[in-house]
N, C-alpha and C positions, 0 to 999 in steps of 0.2 A: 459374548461369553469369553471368559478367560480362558489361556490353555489347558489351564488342569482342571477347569469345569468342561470342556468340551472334552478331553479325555477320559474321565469320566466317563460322561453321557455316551460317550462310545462303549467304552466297556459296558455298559449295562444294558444298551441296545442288545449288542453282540450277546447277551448273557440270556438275556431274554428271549431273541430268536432262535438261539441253538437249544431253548428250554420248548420250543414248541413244534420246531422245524421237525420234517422228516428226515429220513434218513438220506433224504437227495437233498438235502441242503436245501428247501424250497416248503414254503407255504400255500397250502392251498386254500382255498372259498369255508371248506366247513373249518380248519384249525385257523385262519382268519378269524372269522365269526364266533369260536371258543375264544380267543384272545382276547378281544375285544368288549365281549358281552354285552354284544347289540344287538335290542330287543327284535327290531324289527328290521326284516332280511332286505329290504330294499337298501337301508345304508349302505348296510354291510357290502352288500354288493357295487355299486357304486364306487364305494373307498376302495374296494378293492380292484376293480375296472382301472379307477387311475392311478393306483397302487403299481398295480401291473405295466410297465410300461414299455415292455417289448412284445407286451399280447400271448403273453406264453401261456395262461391260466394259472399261472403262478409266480409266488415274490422271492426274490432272492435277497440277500442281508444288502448289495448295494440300491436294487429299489429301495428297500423299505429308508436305506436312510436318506437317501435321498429325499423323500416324499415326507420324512418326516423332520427334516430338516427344515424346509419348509412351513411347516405345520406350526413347527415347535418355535425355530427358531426365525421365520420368516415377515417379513414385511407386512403391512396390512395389504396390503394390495396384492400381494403375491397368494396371502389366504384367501381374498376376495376371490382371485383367479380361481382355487380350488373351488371354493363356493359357489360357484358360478356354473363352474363345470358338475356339479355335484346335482344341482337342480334342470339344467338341460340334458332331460332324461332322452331324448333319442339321440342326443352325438356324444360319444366320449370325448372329444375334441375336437375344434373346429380355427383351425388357424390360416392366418395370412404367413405369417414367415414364423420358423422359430430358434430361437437364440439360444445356443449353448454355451453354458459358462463350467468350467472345469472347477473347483474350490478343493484345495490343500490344506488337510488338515494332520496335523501327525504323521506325516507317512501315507495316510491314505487320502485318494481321491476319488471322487464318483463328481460325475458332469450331470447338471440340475437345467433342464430344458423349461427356459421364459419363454409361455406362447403369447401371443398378444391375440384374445378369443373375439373371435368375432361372430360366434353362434347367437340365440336367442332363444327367451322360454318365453313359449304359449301359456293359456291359462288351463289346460288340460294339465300340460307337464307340471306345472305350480298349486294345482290342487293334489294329484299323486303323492308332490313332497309333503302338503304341508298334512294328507291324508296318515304320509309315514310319522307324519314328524306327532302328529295325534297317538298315534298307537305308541310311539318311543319315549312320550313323554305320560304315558297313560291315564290319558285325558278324552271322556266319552263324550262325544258331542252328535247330535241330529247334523242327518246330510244337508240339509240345507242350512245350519249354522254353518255347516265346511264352507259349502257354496258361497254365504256370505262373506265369511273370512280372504277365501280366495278373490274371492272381488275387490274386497279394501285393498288389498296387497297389490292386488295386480293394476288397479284404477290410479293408487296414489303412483308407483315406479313407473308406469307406463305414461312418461311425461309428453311425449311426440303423437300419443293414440296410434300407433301401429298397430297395434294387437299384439305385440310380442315386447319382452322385456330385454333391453341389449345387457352388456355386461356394464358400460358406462351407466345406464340408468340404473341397475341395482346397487350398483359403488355410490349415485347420487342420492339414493334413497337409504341404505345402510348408514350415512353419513349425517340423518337428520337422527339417529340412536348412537350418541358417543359412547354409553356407557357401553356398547355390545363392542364396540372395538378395545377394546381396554385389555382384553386377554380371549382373543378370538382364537377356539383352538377342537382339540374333539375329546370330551371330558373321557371317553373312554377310552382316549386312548395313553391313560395317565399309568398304566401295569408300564409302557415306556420308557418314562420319566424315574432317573436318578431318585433315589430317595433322598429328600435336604438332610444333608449333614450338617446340623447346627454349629457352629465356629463355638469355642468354648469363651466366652467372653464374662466378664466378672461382671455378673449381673445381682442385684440385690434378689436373696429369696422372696417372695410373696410375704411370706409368714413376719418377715423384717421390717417392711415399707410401713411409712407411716400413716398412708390410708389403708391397709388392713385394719391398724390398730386402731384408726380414726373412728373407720365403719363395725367391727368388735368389740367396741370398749366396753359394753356392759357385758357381753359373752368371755371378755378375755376378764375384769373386772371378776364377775363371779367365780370360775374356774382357779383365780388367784388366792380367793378367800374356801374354797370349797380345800384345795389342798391345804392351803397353811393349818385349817382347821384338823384334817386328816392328820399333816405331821405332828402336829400340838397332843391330839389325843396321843398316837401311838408313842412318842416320846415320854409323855406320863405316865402312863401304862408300862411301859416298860421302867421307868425307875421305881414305882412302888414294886413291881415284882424281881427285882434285880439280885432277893435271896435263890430265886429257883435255878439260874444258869441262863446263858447266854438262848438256849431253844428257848426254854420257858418265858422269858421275856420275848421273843418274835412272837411267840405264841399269841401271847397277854394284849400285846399291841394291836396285831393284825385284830384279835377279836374284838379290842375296844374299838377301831375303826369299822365294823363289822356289826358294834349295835349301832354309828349313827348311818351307815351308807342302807341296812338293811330297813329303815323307819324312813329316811328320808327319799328313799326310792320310790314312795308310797305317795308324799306330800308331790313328787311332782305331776302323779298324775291322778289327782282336785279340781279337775276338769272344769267341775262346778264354782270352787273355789277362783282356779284362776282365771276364769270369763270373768269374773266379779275384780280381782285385782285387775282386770285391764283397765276398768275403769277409771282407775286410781294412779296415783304417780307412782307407785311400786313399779309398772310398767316402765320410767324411765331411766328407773336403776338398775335393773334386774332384767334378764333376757326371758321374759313368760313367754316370747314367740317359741324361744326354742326348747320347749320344755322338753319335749321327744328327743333329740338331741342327746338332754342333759341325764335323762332318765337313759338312754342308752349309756351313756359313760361310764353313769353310780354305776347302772346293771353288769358292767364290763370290771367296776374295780370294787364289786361284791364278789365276782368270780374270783380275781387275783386274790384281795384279802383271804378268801375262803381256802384257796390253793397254798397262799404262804400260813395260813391259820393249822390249817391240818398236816402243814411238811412239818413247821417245826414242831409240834405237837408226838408224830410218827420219831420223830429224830428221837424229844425228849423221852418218849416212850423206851426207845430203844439202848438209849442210855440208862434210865431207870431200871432195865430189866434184867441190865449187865451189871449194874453197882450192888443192887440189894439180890436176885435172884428169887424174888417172891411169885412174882408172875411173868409167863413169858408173852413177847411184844402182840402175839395174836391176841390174847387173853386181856392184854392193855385196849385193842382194838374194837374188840367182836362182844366183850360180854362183860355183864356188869359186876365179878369179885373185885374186879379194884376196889370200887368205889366212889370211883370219880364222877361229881355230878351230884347239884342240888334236890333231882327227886331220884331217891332208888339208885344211884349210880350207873343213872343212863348218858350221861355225854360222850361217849364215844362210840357206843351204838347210833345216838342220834345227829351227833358229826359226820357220821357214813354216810347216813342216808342224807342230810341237808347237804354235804358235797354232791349226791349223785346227782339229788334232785336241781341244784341247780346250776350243774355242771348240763343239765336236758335242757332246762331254761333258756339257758346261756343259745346255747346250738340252735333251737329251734325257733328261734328269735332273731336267727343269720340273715340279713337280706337274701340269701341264696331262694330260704324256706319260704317267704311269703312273697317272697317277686315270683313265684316258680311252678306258682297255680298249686299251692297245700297251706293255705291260708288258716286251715284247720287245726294242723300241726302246731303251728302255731300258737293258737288260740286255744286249743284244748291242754298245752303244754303251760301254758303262763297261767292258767287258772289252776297249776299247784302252789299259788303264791300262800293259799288260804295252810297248807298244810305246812310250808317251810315256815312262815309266822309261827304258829299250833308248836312244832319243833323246836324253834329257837325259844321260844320259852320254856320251855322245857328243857333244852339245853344250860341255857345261861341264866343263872340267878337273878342279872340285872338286867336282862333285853326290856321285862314287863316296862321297867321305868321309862326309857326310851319311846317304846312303841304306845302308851296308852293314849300320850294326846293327836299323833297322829291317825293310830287305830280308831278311835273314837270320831273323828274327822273322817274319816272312809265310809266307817259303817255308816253314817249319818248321810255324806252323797250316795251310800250306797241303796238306800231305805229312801231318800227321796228321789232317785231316779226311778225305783218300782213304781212308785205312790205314783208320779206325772207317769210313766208309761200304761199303767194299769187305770188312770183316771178318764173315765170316758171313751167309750169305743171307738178306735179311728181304723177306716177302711180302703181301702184302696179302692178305689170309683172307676180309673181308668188307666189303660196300658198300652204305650205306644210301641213299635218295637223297629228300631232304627238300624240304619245303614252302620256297619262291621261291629255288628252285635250290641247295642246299646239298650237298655231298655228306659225307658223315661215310664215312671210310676205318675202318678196321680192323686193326689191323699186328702182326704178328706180335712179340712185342716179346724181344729178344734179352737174355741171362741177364744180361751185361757194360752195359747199359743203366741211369743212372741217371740221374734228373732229380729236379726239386724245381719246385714248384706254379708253375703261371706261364710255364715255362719254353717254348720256340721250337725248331724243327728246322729246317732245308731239306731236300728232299725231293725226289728225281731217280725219274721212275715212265717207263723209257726207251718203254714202248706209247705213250705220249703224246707226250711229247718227250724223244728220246737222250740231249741236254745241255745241257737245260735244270732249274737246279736253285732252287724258289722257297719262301722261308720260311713256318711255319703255327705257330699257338699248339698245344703239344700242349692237348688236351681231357679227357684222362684223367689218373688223379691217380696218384701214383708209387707208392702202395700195391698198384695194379691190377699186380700183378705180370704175367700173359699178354701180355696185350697191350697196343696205344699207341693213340691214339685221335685224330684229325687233323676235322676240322669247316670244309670247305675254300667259301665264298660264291662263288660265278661271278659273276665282274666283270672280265674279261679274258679274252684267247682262250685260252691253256695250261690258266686253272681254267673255260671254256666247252669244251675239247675235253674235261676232263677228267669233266665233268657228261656230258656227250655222250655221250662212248665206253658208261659204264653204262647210260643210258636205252634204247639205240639196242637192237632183238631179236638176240638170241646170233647168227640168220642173215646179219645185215649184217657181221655180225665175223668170219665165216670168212675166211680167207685165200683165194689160188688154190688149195692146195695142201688141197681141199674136205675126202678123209677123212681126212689128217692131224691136221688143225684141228679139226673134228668130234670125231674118237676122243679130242682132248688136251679139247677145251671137255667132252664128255661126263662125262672123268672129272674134271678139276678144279673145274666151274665150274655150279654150281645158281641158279634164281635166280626170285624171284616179281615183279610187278610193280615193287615200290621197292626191293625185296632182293635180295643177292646173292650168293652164299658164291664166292667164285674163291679163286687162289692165283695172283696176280700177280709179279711179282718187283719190289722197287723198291732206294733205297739211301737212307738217310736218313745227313746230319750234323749231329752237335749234340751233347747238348742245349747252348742258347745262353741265358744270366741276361738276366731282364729285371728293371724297377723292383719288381715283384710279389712278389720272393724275403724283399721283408722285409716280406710280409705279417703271418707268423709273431711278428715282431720287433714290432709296432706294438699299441696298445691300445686305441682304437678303431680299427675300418679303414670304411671307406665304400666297399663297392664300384658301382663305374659302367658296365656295361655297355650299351652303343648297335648294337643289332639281333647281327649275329654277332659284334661285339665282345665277347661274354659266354665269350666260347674261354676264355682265361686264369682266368676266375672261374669256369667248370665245374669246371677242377680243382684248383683252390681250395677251392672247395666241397663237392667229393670226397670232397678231404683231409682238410676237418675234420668229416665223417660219419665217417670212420676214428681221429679222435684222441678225439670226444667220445662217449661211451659210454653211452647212455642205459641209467639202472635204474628198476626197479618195485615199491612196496611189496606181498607176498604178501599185505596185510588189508586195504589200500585201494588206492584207485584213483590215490593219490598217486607221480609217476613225478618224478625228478630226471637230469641229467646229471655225468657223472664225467668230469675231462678225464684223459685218458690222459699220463702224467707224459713232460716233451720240455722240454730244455732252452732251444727253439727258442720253445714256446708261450707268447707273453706276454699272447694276446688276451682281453681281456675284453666285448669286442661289437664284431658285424659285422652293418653295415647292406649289404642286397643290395639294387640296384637295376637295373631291367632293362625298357630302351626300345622299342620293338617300332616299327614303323609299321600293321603288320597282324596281325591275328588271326591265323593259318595258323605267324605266325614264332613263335609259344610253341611250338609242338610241337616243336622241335629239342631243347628241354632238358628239357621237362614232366614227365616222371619221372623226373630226377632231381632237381628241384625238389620231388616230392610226396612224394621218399624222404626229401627233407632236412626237412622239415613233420612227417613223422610219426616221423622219429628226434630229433626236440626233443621234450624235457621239456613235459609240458604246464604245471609252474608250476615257477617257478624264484624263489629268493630274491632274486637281484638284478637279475630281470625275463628276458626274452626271450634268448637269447644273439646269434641270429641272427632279423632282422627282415627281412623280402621284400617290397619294393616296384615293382609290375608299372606300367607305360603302355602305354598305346596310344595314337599319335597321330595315326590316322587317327578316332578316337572322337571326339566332338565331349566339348567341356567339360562337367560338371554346369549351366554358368550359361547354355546354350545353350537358348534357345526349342523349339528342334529336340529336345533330347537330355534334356532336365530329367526328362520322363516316365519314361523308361528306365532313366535311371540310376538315379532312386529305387525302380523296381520291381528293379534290381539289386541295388541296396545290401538291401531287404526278403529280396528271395530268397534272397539271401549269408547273411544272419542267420539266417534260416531253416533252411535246409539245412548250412549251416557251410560251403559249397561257393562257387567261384567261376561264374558261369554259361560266363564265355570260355574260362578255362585250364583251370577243374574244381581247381582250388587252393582251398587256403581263403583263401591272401591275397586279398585284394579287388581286379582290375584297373582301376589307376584311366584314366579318359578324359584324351587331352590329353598334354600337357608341364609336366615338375616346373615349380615355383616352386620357383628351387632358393633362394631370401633363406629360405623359408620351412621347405626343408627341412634346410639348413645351421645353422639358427637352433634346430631340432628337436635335434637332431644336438650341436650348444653346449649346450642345456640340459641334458644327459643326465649330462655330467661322470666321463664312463667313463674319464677318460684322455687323452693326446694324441690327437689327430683326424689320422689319415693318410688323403688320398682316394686312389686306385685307379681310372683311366680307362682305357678302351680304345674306343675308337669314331672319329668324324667330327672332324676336328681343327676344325669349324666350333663345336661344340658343347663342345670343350676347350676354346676361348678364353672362353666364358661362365662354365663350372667351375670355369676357372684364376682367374679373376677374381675372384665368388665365396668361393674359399676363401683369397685374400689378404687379403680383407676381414675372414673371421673368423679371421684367423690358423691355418689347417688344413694341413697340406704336402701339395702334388698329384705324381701318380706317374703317368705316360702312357706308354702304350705306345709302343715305336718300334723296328722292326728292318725 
């Protein structure tokens, strides 16, 4: 390190410990263990053991930097040393001679004691770690999976068969996992660590580079014509009305851009209409991926126009009422003697209220409101769209003009999404009920039903709520002819009532109407703990195209699933178990894949990736992940076709103090057995969060073809993606409905 980065890192140290120390200048075991935020008390203790290193039961500012000196800034061998010491749980230290080195930094010095250890860990002491190191990375596993584990571990490092592990043999065995040496450290002990102070360096914006603009050209393209189009109207509008004054012109304009943002807010969401332009080359001029989006924008610069519509309107008013003194500015506002206005001389009464109402709109359409479990707020708020239309016509002499051929387009999806939802009784048959709330429905799937991978429903279940109708990624692949398959996460109250209602015992559900209800649950409705076979009634419309459709069309694809976002790449994934056809040679054990001939199939590799926070959340998709592993070819000429890549990032990293043990007795046992020990896959679940430079860069190298990426998840974790594959010129595809 430099001077002024080691200085620094002093001050911050210093800054830190005197933010937690007591009043005796000293840390003890439980403000340790606060500091820290380690789950599990064995580390804790341990680090603090040799933390401690005059045996006091407590640290002082020159332990701690001594020891994290070390840590931070130390050798790999010097962290092995800690590491080593950290797993020989009966000796704190066990040395032949030990070496003190004094080290000057700034004015200060503290002396850093090299022991050279000559203790050993048994396999008792190395199943306790790697027992802690399970609960730290909070990963449940059967005692004799431990059992197993500890054996790999201890079987491959105990090279001489002593029965014990020396510290050379663990340094030999660390040494066959490079990537764990790379930045060996203790993840929690990063509240330590300096904040990076980015160097100010003249770096191109994002928004500037020419792969932004490479990978947005139809997003930026639209946006460019969508404004010229806005300045053109209000420019016009304002010179025909340039007798009335400088307001009265802001007025005139904002409202002429006001009848097209208020109609064409409408055309972007034709849900029906634009699944049909995807078909079409309109798709590669125009961003119909991002219609949600786009429909957010207008929605944002209907508010502005609305707000500069009604300022200068309030303005003119108020000059009007000053020049002539006929009426005053309230009377211009609240009630119809002026006269202003094509029916009765209501436009400024119904100004008021189209500002309130979609000044509500506006608000209640916040990310804040449907990420935040009032999903309803929501939904019950944007369905005044039918009254602020009703108003603006009423309002404005000309809006009808504008509105009639998109209105008439609406009513028409609107009239055919009833007809398909109400056409033929569809029931829900069965209900599974999954690990951190998920519910997987079961639906009866109707003969006239067709969709294509990827694709989205809304979905009206009236035991829940009458009319309330909320979109789901179907989960089942179009070839599943029976049924349709919905995978619905509780994060709002309609998908909380909806988890609910199945958990809750058949006895809570009876109605008043005791043996009625009874006699009907008897006969229609079986059910075990997380099972359920009923016959519900619901009414689903759709199917609705998402970015996914040209899955099929792309030649490499990337898919990115984040926790239940893996909906859409379930049946993806389905699909192409149904198109590729695994065969077997009858005289060896040689197997290949046959793609099933589709004018659609351009794929030549599909990376799967699949984010998890917690262990429990693989099981939603695990067999059909195991089905898709053993329906691949085991060698293929031009390598893998489809590659599965698992996280968990509640797992602590390979390069974690905490987690190092484990994972390598992971990775041994994996090898071993062919087997995953978390999902029971044979992919290998890796700990942590991609390095996606790293994975993108994998991914480039491959040269399968155009690189399409395929998102669905946390739109926190899409701005990282999106970025990412600007970088390497890849096209990104997110969900959105």
């Amino acid at each position: 390190m430099s001077i002024d980065e080691d200085t620094r890192w002093l001050e911050w140290v210093t800054k830190q410990f005197e933010s937690i120390a007591g009043d005796d200048k000293e840390i003890d075991l439980d403000e340790f263990k606060t500091a820290l935020k380690v789950k599990e008390s064995f580390f804790a203790e341990r680090f603090f053991a040799l933390f401690d290193s005059d045996g006091s039961s407590s640290i002082s500012l020159d332990e701690l930097l001594e020891a994290l000196d070390l840590l931070i800034h130390g050798s790999e061998t010097d962290k092995l040393r800690f590491l080593f010491q950290v797993y020989d749980v009966d000796g704190k230290v066990r040395t032949k001679k030990s070496l003190n080195l004094t080290i000057l930094t700034m004015g200060l010095q503290w002396s850093l004691r090299i022991a050279p250890v000559i203790g050993s860990i048994d396999p008792d002491e190395l199943r306790t770690v790697l027992k802690s190191c399970l609960r730290e990375s909070a990963i449940s596993l059967p005692e004799e999976k431990l059992d197993d584990l500890t054996l790999a571990l201890f079987e491959s490092a105990d090279q001489d068969n002593s029965g014990s592990i020396t510290f050379e043999e663990l340094k030999a065995e660390l040494e066959n996992f490079p990537e764990v040496m790379e930045n060996l450290t203790i993840s929690a002990a990063n509240w330590l660590k300096p904040p990076d102070l980015e160097q100010k360096k003249s770096k191109t914006p994002r928004y500037l580079t020419r792969a932004y603009w490479h990978n947005n050209s139809r997003k930026l393209f639209f946006l460019c014509l969508y404004a010229l189009l806005n300045v053109l109207l209000f420019i016009i509008a304002m010179l025909k009305n340039a007798h009335g004054g400088p307001w009265f012109m802001v007025a005139k304009g904002c409202g002429q851009c006001l009848n097209l943002n208020c109609t064409f807010v409408i055309v972007l969401m034709l849900r029906r209409c634009l699944t049909w332009l995807r078909a079409t080359w309109v798709v590669r001029v125009f961003p119909l991926d991002q219609n949600i989006l786009l429909h957010q924008i207008v929605g944002y610069a209907v508010l502005i126009f609305t707000i500069g519509h009604t300022g200068a309107h309030v303005m003119n008013f108020a000059r009007m009422s000053q020049d002539d003194g006929m009426y005053q500015l309230w009377e211009y506002l609240f009630t119809i003697r002026p006269g202003i206005g094509w029916v009765n001389g209501t436009a400024s009464i119904t100004g008021v209220v189209l500002q309130v109402l979609i000044c509500l709109m506006v608000v209640c359409s916040s990310t804040f409101v449907r990420r935040s479990g009032h999903f309803e707020v929501f939904y019950w708020s944007h369905l005044s769209y039918v009254w602020v239309w009703a108003l603006l016509i009423v309002h404005c002499a000309n809006f009808w003009k504008w509105f009639v051929a998109p209105g008439l387009m609406f009513l028409i999806e609107k009239l055919v999404g009833i007809a398909v939802s109400r056409i033929g009784g569809l029931y829900i048959v069965e209900v599974n009920l999954l690990p951190s709330k998920v519910t997987h429905l079961v639906i009866k799937r109707p003969p006239f039903f067709h969709f294509k991978p990827g694709d989205y429903v809304y979905i009206n279940i009236p035991v829940i709520a009458k009319y309330e109708w909320h979109p789901f990624t179907i989960s089942s692949a179009p070839e599943q002819q029976d049924t349709l398959w919905l995978h619905i996460r509780s994060m709002g109250q309609w998908t909380n009532r909806l988890y609910e209602y199945f958990r809750q015992p058949e006895s809570q559900t009876i109605s008043n109407k005791r043996l009625t209800a009874s006699l009907r649950n008897r006969r229609h409705e079986s059910r075990t703990e997380n099972h359920r076979y009923c016959n519900i009634k619901c009414y689903v419309d759709g199917p609705f195209g998402t970015p996914t459709r040209q899955i099929f069309a792309s030649e490499h694809a990337v898919l990115i699933g984040a926790g239940i976002g893996i909906t859409p790449f379930a049946s993806i994934l389905q699909s192409i178990i149904y198109r590729m056809r695994k065969q077997n040679c009858p005289n060896c054990n040689y197997s290949w894949c046959e793609t099933i001939k589709d004018n659609e199939m351009k794929l030549r590799k599909v990376d799967f990736i699949w984010i998890n926070r917690d262990q429990k959340s693989f099981e939603w998709f695990v067999s059909l992940l195991t089905k898709l592993e053993m329906d691949q070819a085991d060698e293929e000429p031009e390598g893998r076709f489809l590659e599965m890549h698992m996280y968990m990032t509640s797992a602590l990293s390979k390069n974690d103090m905490k987690a190092i043990g484990l994972q390598m007795a992971l990775d041994l046992l994996a090898k071993k057995e062919k087997r995953d020990s978390i999902t029971g896959l044979r992919t290998r679940t890796q700990p942590g969060r991609p390095d996606w430079a790293k994975v993108f860069q994998k991914v480039s190298e491959e040269k399968k073809g155009k690189v399409h990426v395929f998102y669905c998840g946390s739109p926190a974790l899409a701005k990282v993606i999106k970025a990412q594959c600007e970088h390497f010129g890849f096209n990104f595809y997110k969900e959105n409905f």
